[in-house]
C-alpha positions as CSV (number, residue, x, y, z in Angstrom):
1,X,115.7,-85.1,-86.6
2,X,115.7,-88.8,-86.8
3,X,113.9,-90.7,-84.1
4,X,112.8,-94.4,-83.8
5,X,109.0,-95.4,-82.1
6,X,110.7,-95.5,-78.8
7,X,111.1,-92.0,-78.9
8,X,114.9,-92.0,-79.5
9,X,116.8,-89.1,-81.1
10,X,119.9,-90.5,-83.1
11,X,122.2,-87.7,-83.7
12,X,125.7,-90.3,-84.5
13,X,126.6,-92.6,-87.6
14,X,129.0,-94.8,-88.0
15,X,130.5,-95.4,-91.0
16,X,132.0,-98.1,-92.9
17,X,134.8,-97.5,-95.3
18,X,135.8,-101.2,-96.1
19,X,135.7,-104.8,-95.0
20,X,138.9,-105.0,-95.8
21,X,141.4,-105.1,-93.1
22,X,145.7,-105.9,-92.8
23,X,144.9,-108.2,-89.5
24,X,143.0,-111.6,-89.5
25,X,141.6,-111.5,-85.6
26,X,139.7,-114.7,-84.9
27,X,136.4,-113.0,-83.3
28,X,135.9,-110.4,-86.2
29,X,137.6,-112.1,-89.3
30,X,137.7,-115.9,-88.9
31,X,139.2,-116.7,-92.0
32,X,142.7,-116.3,-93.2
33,X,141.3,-116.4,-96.5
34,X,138.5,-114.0,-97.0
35,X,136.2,-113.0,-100.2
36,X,136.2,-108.8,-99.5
37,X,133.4,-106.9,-101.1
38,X,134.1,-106.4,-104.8
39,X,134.7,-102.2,-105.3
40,X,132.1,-101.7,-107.2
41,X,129.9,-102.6,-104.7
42,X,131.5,-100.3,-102.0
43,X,130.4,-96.8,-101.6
44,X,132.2,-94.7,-103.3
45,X,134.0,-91.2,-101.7
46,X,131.6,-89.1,-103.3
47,X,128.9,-91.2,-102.1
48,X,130.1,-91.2,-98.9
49,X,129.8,-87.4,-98.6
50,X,126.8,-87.2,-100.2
51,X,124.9,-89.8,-97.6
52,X,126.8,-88.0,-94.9
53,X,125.7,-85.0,-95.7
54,X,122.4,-85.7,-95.9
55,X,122.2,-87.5,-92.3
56,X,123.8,-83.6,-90.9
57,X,121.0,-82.4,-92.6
58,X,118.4,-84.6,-90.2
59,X,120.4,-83.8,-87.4
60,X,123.5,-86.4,-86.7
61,X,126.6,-84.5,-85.4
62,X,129.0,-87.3,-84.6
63,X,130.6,-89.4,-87.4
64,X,132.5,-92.4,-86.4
65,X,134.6,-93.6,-89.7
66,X,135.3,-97.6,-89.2
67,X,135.7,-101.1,-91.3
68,X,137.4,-103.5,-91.5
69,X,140.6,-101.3,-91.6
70,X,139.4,-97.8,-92.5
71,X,143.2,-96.9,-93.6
72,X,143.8,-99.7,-96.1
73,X,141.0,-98.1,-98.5
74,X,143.6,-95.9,-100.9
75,X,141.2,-93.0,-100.8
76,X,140.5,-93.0,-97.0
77,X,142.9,-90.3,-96.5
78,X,140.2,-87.7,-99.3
79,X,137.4,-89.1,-96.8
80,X,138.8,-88.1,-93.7
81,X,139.2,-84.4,-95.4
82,X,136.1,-84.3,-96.8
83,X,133.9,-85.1,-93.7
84,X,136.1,-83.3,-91.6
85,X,134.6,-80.0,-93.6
86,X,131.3,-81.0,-92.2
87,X,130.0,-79.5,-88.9
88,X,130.4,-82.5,-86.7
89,X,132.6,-84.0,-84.1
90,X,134.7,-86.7,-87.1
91,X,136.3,-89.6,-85.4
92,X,137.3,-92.9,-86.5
93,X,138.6,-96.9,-85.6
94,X,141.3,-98.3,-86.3
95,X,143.5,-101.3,-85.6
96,X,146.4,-98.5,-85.2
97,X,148.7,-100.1,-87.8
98,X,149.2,-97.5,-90.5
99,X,148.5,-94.5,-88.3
100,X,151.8,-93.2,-88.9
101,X,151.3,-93.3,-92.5
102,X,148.0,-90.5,-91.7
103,X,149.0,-88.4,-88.9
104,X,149.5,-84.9,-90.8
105,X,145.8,-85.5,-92.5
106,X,144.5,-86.2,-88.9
107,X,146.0,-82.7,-88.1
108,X,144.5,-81.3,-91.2
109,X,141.4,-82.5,-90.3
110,X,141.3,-81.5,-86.9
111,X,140.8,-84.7,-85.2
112,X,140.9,-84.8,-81.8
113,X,140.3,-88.3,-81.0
114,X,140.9,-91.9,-82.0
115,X,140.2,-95.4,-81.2
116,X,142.6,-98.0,-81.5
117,X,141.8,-101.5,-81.2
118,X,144.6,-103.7,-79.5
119,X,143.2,-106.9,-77.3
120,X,146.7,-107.8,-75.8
121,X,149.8,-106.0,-74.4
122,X,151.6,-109.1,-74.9
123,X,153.7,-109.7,-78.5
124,X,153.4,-113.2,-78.5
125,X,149.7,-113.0,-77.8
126,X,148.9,-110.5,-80.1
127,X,150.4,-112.1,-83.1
128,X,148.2,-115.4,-82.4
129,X,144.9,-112.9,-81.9
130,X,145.7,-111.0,-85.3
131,X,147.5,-113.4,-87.2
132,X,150.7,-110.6,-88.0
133,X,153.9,-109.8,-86.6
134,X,152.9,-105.8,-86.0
135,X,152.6,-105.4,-82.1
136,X,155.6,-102.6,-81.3
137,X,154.2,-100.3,-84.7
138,X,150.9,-100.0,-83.3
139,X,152.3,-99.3,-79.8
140,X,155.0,-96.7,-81.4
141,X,151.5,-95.5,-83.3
142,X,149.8,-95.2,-80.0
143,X,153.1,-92.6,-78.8
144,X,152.9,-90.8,-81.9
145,X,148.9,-89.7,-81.7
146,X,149.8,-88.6,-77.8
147,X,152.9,-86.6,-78.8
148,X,150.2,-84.6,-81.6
149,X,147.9,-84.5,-79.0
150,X,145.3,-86.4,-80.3
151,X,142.9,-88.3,-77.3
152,X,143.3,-92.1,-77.4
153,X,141.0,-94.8,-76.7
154,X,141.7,-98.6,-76.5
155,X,139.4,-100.8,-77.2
156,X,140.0,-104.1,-75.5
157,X,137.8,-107.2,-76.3
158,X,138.1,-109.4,-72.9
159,X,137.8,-112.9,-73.3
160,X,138.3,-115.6,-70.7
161,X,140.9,-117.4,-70.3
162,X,142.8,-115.3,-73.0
163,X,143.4,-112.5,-71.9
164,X,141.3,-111.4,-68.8
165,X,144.8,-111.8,-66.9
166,X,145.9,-108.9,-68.5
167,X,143.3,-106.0,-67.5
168,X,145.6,-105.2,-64.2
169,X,148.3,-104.6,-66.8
170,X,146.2,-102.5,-69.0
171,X,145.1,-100.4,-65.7
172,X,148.6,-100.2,-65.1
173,X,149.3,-98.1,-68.7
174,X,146.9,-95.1,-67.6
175,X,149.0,-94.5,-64.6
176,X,151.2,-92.2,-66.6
177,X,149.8,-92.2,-70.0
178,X,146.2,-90.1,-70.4
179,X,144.7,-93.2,-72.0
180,X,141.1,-94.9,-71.8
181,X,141.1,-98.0,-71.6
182,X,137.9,-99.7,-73.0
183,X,136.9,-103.2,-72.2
184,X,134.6,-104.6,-74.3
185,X,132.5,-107.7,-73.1
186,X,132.9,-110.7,-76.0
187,X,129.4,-110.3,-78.4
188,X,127.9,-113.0,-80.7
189,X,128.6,-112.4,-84.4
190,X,128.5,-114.9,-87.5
191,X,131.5,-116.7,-87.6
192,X,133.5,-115.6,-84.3
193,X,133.5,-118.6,-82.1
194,X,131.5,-117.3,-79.1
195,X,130.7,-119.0,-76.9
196,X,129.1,-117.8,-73.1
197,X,131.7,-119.0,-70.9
198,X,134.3,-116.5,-72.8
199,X,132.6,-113.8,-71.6
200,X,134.2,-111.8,-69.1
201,X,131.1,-109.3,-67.4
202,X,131.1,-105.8,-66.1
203,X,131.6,-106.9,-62.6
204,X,133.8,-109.5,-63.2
205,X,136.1,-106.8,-64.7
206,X,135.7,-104.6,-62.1
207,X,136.7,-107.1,-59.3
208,X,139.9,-107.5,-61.3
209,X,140.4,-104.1,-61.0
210,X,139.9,-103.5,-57.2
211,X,141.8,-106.9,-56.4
212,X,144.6,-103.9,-57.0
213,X,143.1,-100.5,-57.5
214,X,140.8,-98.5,-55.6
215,X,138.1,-96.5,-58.6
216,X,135.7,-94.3,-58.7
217,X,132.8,-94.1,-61.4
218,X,132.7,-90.6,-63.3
219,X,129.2,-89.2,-64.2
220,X,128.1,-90.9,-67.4
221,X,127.0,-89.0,-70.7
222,X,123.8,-88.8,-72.3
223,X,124.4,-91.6,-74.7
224,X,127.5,-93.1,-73.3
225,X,127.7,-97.1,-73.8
226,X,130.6,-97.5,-71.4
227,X,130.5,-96.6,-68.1
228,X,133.8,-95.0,-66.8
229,X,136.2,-95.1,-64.0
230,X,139.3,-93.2,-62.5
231,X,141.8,-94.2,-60.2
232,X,143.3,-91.2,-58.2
233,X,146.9,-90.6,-59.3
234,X,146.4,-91.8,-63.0
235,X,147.0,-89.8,-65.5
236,X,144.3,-91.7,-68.0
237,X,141.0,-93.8,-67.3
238,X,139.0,-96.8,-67.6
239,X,135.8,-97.8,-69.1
240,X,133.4,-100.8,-69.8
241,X,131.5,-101.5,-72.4
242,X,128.6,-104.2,-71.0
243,X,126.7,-105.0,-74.0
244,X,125.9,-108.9,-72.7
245,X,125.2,-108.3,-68.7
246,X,124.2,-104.7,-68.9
247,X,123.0,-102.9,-71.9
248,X,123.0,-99.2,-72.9
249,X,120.0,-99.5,-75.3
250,X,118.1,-97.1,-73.6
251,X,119.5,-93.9,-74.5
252,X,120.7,-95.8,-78.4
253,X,121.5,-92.7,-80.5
254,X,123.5,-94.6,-83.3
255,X,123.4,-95.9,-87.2
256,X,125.8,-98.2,-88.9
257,X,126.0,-97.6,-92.5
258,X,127.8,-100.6,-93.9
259,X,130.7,-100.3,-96.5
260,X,128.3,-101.7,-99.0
261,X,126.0,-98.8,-98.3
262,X,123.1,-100.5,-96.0
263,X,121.8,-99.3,-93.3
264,X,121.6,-100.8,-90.1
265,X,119.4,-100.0,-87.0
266,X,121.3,-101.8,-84.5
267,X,124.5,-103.5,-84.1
268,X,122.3,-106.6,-83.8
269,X,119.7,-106.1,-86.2
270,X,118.2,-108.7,-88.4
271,X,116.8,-106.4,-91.5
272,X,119.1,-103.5,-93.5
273,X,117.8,-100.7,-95.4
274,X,119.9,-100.1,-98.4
275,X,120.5,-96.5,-99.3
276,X,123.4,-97.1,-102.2
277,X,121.1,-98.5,-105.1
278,X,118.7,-95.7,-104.7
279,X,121.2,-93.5,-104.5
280,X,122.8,-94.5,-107.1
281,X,119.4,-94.4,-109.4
282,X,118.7,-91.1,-108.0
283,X,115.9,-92.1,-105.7
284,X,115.0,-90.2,-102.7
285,X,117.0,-91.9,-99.7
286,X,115.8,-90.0,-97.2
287,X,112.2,-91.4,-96.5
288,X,114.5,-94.9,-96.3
289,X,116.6,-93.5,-93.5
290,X,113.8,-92.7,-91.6
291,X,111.7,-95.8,-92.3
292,X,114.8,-98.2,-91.1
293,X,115.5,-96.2,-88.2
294,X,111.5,-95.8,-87.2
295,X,111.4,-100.2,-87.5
296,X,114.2,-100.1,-84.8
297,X,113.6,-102.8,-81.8
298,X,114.1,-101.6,-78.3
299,X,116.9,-103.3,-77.2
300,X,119.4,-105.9,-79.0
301,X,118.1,-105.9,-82.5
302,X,115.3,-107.7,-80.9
303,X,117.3,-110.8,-81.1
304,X,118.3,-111.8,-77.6
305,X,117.4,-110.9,-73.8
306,X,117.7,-111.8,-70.4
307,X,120.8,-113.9,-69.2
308,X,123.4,-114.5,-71.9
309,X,124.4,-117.9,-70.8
310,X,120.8,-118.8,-72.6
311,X,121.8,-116.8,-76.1
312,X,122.3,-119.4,-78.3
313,X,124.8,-118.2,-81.3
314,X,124.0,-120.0,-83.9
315,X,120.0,-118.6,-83.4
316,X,121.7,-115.3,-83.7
317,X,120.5,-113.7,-87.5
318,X,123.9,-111.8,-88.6
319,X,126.8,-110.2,-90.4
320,X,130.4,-111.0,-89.4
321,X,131.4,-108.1,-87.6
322,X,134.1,-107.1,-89.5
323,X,131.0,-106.7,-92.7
324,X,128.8,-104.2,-90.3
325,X,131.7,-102.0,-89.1
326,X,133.4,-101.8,-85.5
């Protein structure tokens, strides 16, 4: 079992595949032109399993697969295969664009559930957040994964005066489809342009809702971060995730494990622990795992509290996000 000093049992990784990714959106990847992680410095797919496996040993029993894009790496498709043979519940991220390409190792691998980022249900808008032309494949993506009955949820970063207009319009889609919906309040990374006043909170977003919709909450999980809603006669749902206003770190159960093979406390965290060079030398990585997660802060990496109009970005010790993993 892993636990931190706060006396939290963390039973789900993420993991990293790449940094790499086929969009360029401005709050992960700022750059059009952008130095990925050399290969050699990526964990390999055997490494991958072999880290995995040793986290199921200590417990974990969720395993979240993201990047970057975790469907440009050629070998993802092996990695999806090979964790799904472990006992956990294997999901993953992804901007949606080359599901198609995946969707009979999905069914081999007995997912059940994915994630799809997609910030705008506008074309036009979408090709300015993402920098690409690929709007109706992702939506034809989104189809495909409900016809094979796999569960989707969007994830939809909410920024004002970008696209907060269209949350209506994303309640709208669950009337018929069984989607979640997942609105994300705007969060401080190196390099994204954040700035306060883009932030759209957890009750601003829910008076947008009502202005149209009458909701009810639904009974939260143990270690949910987003707090749901259903509106009677829809066939999907609606959630919030309020990392700025109102912060899940109480009941925390997750690791990142970046592509590069670090280990990461907290999406906010200042320090990583790297596990690849040991394991790579044939060091003992377990007594690293424990030691990173043990040094965890109790809320926010330790970096930032209180009111986020005070946060100050550029105070904010960090990678890009697209380098941690979404």
């Amino acid at each position: 079992m892993i636990k931190d000093s706060f006396n939290r049992v963390h039973n789900y990784l993420r993991i990293s595949l790449t940094d790499n990714c086929n969009l360029r959106c401005f709050y992960c990847m700022p750059e059009e032109e952008y130095e990925f992680t050399p290969a050699s410095k990526l964990m390999h797919a055997s490494e991958i399993e072999s880290l995995a496996k040793i986290f199921v040993n200590e417990g974990v029993s969720k395993i979240r697969l993201t990047g970057g894009e975790p469907l440009v790496r050629k070998d993802a498709a092996r990695i999806i295969l090979s964790l799904s043979k472990l006992p956990v519940d294997l999901s993953f991220t992804t901007n949606g664009v080359r599901l198609h390409e995946f969707i009979d190792v999905l069914l081999e691998a007995g997912i059940k559930s994915v994630n799809i980022s997609l910030d705008t249900l506008d074309p036009d808008k979408f090709r300015i957040i993402t920098r690409r032309d690929l709007f109706q494949q992702v939506r034809d993506n989104i189809d495909l994964l409900l016809k094979n009955n796999i569960g989707v949820k969007v994830n939809v970063v909410v920024m004002k005066g970008f696209n907060d207009n269209e949350i209506p319009d994303f309640i709208a889609w669950t009337k018929d489809l069984p989607l979640e919906i997942r609105f994300i309040e705007f969060m401080p990374f190196a390099g994204n342009r954040w700035t306060s006043n883009k932030v759209v909170s957890l009750e601003e977003i829910l008076n947008s809702v009502q202005i149209k919709y009458n909701f009810t909450a639904l009974k939260a999980g143990k270690n949910d971060t987003a707090k749901h809603f259903h509106i009677a006669g829809h066939a999907g749902t609606f959630a919030v995730i309020s990392t700025m206003t109102a912060p899940f770190c109480g009941t925390c159960n997750r690791m990142r494990l970046t592509a590069d093979g670090k280990l990461k406390n907290c999406l906010f965290s200042v320090t990583e622990t790297d596990l690849l060079g040991p394991l790579r030398r044939g060091e003992e990585v377990l007594p690293l795992i424990h030691q990173c997660i043990g040094n965890k802060a109790e809320a926010l990496g330790g970096q930032f509290s209180g009111l986020f109009e005070n946060i100050e970005p550029d105070h904010i010790h960090n990678r890009s996000m697209i380098t941690i993993g979404g």
